[in-house]
Structure formats: structure tokens, C-alpha cells
Backbone as CSV, one residue per row, in Angstrom:
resi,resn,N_x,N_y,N_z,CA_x,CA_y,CA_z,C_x,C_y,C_z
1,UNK,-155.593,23.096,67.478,-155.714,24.427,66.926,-156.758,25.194,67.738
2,UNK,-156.591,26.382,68.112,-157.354,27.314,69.320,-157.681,28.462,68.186
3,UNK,-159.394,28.017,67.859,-159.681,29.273,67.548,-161.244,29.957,68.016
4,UNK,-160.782,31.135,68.635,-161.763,31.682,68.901,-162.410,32.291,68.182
5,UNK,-161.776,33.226,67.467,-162.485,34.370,66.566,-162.481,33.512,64.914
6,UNK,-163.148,33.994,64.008,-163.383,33.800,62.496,-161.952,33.957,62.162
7,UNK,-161.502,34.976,62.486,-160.073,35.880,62.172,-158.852,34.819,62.369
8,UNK,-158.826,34.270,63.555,-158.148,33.514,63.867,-157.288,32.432,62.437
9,UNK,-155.800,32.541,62.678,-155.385,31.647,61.832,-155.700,32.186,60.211
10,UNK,-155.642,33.327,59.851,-155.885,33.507,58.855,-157.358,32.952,58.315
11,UNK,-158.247,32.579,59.128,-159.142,31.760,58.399,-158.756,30.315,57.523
12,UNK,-157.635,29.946,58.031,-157.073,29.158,57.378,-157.110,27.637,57.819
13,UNK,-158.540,27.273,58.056,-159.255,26.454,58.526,-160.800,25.980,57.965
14,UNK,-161.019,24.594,58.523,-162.657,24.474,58.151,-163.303,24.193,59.291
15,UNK,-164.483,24.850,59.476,-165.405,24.406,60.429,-166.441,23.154,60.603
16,UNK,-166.301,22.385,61.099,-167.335,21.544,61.219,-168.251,22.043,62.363
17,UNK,-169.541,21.831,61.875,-170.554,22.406,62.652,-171.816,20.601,62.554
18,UNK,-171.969,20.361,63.790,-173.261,19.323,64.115,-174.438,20.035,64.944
19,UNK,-175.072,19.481,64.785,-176.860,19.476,65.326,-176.501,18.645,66.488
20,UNK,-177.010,19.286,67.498,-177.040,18.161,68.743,-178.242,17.412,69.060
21,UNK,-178.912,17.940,68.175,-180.542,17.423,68.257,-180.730,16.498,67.113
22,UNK,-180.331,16.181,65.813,-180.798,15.029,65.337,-178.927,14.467,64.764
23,UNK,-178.037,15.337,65.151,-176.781,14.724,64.648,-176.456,15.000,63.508
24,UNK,-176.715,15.865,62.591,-176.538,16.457,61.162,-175.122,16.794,61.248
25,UNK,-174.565,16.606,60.248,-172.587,17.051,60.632,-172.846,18.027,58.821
26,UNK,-172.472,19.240,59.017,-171.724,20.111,57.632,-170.525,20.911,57.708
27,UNK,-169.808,20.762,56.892,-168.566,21.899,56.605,-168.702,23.264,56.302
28,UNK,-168.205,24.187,57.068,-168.621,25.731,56.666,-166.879,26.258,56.290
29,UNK,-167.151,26.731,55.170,-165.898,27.763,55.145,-165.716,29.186,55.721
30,UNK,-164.903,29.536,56.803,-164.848,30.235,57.727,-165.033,31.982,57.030
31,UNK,-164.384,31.547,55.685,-164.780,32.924,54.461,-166.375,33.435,54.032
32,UNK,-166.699,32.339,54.365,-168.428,32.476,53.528,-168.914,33.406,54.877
33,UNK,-168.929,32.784,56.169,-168.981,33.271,57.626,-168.913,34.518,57.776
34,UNK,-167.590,34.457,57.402,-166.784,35.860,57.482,-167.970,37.157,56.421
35,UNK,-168.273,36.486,55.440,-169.031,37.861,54.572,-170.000,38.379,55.430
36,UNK,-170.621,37.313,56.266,-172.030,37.416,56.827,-171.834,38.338,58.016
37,UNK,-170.980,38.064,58.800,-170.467,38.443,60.192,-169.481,39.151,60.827
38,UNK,-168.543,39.209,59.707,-167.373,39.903,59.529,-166.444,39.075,60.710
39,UNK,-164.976,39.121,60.299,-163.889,38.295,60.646,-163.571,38.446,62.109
40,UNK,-164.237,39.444,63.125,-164.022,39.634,64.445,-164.878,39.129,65.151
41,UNK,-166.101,38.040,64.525,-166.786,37.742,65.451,-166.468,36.538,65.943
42,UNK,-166.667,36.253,67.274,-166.800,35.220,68.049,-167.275,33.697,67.816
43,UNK,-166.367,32.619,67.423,-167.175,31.384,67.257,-168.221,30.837,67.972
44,UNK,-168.400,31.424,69.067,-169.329,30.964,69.984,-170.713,31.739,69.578
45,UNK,-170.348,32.689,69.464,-171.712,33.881,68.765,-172.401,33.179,67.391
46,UNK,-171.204,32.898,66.529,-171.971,32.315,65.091,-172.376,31.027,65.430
47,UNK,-171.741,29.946,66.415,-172.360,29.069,66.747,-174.129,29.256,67.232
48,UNK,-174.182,30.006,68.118,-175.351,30.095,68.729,-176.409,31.021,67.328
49,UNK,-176.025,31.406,66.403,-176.535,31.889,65.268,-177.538,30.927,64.388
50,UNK,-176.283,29.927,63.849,-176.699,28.557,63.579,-177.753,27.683,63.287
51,UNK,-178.929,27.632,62.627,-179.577,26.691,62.445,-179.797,25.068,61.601
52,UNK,-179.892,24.300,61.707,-179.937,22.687,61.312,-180.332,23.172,60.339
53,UNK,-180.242,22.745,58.938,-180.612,22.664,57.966,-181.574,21.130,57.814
54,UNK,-181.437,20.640,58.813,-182.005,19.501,58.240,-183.512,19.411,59.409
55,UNK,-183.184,19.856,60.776,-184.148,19.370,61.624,-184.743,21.505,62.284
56,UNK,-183.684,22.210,61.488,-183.991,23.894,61.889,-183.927,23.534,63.702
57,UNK,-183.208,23.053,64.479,-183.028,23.529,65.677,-181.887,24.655,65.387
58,UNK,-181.930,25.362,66.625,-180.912,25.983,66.804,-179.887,25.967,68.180
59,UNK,-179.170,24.415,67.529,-178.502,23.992,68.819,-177.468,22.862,68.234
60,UNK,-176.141,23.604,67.687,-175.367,23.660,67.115,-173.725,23.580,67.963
61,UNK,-173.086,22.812,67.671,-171.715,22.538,67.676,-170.566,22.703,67.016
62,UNK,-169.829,23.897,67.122,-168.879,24.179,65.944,-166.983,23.939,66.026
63,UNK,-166.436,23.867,65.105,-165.354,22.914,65.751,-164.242,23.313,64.566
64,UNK,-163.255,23.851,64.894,-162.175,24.773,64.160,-161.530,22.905,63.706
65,UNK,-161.312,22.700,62.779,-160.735,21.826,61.947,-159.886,22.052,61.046
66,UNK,-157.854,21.485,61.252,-157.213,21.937,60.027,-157.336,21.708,58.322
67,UNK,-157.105,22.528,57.526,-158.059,22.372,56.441,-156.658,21.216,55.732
68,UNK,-157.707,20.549,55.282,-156.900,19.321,54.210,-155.681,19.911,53.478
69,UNK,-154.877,19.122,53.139,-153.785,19.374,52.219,-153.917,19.002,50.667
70,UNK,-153.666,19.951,49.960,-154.256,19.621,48.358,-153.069,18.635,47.915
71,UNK,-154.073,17.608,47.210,-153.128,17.101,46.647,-152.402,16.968,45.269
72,UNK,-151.425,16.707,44.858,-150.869,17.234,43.554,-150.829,15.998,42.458
């Protein structure tokens, strides 16, 4: 899946985002993103935005992931 922009794919995706500095892995929903940044911005831009919640670097890895299938 190729996504550049937030917009991309309907947003119809999850982001995984890691810390390259202590390895922290979290899920972002590309909607929450979207309020902050609005849906035309650049994954590479909100990447470099990004801070660790756990170690506050700002040196971040973000990674368009198809979103799970619900199950019934």
C-alpha cells in the first residue's frame, strides 16, 4: 500500500509509527492526524513532527499499515 499523503486511501489505514532511538512501536489513527494537520499533509512532514512518547526524541518511523478486518 503507497501512501504518501494522510488523504491517501481514504484514510483507510493505520499507521505504525517507531522511535529509532529506543524502539518504542504505537498505532496512530490517520483521522486523529488528520484533525491536527489536515488530510493534505505529507507523511514524511508528520513523521518528522513526531515525538517518542516514551524517550521524547524526535526521530520517528512511520509506516502506512492495512487496517485489520472486523470480526463478526
Amino acid at each position: 500500500m503507497e501512501v504518501t499523503r494522510l488523504g491517501d486511501n481514504f484514510g483507510d489505514y493505520i499507521l505504525s509509527a517507531r522511535c529509532r532511538k529506543c524502539k518504542h512501536a504505537r498505532t496512530i489513527d490517520p483521522h486523529t492526524l488528520a484533525q491536527l494537520v489536515g488530510w493534505n499533509a505529507r507523511l514524511a512532514n508528520v513523521a518528522a513532527r513526531l515525538r517518542c512518547s516514551k524517550c521524547s526524541a524526535r526521530n520517528c518511523e512511520v509506516i502506512a499499515l492495512p487496517r485489520p478486518k472486523k470480526r463478526r
